[in-house]
C-alpha positions in Angstrom: 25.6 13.8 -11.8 23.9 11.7 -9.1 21.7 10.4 -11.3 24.5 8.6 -13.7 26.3 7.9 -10.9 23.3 5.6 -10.0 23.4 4.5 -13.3 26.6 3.3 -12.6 27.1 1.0 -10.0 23.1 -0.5 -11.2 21.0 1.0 -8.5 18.9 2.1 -11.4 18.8 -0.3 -13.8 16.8 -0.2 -17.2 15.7 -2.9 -19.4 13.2 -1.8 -21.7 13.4 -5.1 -24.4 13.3 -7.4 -21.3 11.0 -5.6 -18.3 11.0 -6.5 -14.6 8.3 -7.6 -12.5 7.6 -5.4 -9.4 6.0 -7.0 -6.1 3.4 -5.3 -6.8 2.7 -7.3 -9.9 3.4 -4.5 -12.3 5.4 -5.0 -15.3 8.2 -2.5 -15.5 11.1 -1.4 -17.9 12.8 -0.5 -14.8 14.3 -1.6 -11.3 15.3 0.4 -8.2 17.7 -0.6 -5.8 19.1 1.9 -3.8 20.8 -0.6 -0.9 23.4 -0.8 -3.6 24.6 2.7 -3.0 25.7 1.8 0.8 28.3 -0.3 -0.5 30.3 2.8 -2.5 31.3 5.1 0.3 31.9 8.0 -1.8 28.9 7.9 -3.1 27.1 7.3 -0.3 28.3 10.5 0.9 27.5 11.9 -1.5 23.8 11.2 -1.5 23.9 12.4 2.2 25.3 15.4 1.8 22.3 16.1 -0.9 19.9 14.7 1.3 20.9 17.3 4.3 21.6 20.6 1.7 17.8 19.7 0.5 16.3 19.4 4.3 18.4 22.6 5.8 17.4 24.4 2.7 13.7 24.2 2.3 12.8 22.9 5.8 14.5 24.8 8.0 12.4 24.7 10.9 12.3 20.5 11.3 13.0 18.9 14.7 13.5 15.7 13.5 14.1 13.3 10.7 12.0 10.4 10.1 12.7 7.6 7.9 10.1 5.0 6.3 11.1 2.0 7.0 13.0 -0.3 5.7 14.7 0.5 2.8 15.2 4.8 3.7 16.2 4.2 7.6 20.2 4.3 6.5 20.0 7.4 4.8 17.7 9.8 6.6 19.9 8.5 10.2 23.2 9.7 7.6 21.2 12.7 7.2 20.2 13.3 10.5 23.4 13.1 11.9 25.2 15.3 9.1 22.7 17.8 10.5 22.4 16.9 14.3 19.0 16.5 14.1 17.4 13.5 15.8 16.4 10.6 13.9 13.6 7.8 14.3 11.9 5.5 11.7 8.2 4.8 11.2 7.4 0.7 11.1 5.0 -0.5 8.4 3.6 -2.7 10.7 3.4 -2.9 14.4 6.6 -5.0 16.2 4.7 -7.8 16.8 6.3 -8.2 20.4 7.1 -5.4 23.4 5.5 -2.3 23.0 4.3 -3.2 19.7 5.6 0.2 18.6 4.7 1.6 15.0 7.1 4.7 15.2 10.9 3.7 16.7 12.6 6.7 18.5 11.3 9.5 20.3 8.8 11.8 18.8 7.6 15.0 21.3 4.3 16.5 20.6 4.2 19.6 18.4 7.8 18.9 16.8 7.9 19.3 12.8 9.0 15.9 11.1 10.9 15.7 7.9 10.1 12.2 6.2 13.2 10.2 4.2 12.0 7.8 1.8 14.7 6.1 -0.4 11.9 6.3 -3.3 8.8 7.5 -4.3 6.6 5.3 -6.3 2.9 5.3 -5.5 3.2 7.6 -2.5 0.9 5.0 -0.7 4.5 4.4 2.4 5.2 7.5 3.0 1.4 8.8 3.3 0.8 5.8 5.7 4.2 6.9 7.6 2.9 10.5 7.7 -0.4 9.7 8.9 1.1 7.5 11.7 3.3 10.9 12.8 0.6 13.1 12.6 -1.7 10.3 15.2 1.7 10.4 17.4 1.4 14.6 17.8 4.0 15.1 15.0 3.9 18.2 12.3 5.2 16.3 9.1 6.9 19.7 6.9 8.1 18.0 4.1 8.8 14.8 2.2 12.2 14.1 1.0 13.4 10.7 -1.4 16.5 9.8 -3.5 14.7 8.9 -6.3 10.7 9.8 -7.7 9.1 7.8 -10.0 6.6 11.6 -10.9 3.8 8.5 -11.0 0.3 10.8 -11.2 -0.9 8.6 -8.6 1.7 9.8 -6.2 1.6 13.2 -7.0 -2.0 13.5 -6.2 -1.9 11.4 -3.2 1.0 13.2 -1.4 -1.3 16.9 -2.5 -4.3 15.2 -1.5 -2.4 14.5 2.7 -0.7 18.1 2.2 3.0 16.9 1.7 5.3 18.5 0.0 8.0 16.3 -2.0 11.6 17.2 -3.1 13.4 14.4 -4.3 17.4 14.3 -5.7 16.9 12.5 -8.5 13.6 12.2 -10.7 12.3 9.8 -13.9 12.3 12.6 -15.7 15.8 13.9 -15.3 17.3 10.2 -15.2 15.4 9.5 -18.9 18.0 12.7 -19.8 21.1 11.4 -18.3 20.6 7.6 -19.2 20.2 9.1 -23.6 22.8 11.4 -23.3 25.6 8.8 -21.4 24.2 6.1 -24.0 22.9 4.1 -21.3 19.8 4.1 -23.6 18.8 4.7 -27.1 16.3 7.3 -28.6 13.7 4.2 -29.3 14.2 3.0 -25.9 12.9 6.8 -24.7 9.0 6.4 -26.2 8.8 3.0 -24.0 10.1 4.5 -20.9 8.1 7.5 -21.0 5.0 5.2 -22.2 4.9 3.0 -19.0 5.4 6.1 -16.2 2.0 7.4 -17.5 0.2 3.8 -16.8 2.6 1.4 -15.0 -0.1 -0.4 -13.5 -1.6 -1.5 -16.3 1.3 -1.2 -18.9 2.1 -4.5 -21.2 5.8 -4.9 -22.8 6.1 -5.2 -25.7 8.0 -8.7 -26.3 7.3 -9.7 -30.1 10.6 -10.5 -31.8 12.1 -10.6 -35.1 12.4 -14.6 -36.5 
């Protein structure tokens, strides 16, 4: 359900016969833009109430919830608050003035951390995020995103720093939604699935009929 509903208002979009390009450089059939769900309350609500059943229900135990910033700092603070936990966000970069702080909020040595990410992709944020909680005394439990690319990369990388990952919605399950709601067609499916194993060095593609 979530995922079509993401599907819906575009903040998964999918263009297999005319790809994106990622910061990152990477050529991809597919976009992610999560900010978009912000603007539909009810699904916005939605995704929060998700968000908290996942964290009470396999991390029990956290103190606090933690967003990577930028893009995940609305939803894990929706989260935290459903909960009433208390919330704080990890800079990717230092604030370049004051205190220069890399982690915003107040973290207390020895409390467990939940980490919000608004999506996984590489892995490479939120292991960067987790290291920078672990320097400040913190016990990151448990990862937690909206969507997971299941990119090999990231999987090894978040086993490799010894964090776990649940996400609400992952490539796999959204390939499955976007066929069966006709958001895509079966020869769009061998592309999509084609491009997770290697998106770094995946090539569309773009050869036309005259």
């Amino acid at each position: 359900m979530l995922a079509e509903k993401l599907l819906q208002v575009s903040a998964i979009k999918l263009q297999p016969d005319n790809p994106f390009v990622w910061g990152s450089g990477w050529n991809a059939p597919i976009y992610i833009e999560n900010p978009r769900l912000l603007s539909y309350p009810d699904l916005r609500n939605l995704i929060k109430i998700e968000m908290s059943k996942v964290i009470v229900e396999n991390f029990p135990d956290a103190d606090v919830i933690a967003s990577v910033s930028t893009g995940a700092i609305p939803i894990g603070a929706l989260a935290a608050d459903a909960i009433g936990l208390p919330f704080l966000y990890v800079r990717s970069t230092p604030k370049d003035h004051g205190l220069e702080n890399m982690i915003e909020g107040n973290l207390k040595p020895g409390q467990k951390v939940v980490l919000v990410d608004d999506l996984i992709s590489t892995g490479a944020s939120s292991v960067k995020a987790s290291e920078e909680l672990r320097l400040a005394g913190g016990e990151v439990i448990g990862l937690t995103a909206i969507f997971n690319f299941e990119f090999p990369m990231a999987v090894k990388r978040l086993r490799d720093a010894d964090i776990p990952l649940i996400s609400l919605v992952n490539y796999s399950s959204m390939l499955d939604v976007a066929l069966d709601t006709e958001y895509i067609c079966k020869s769009d499916l061998h592309t999509l699935q084609e491009w997770r194993e290697d998106p770094a060095n995946w090539i569309p593609n773009l050869d036309t009929e005259l």
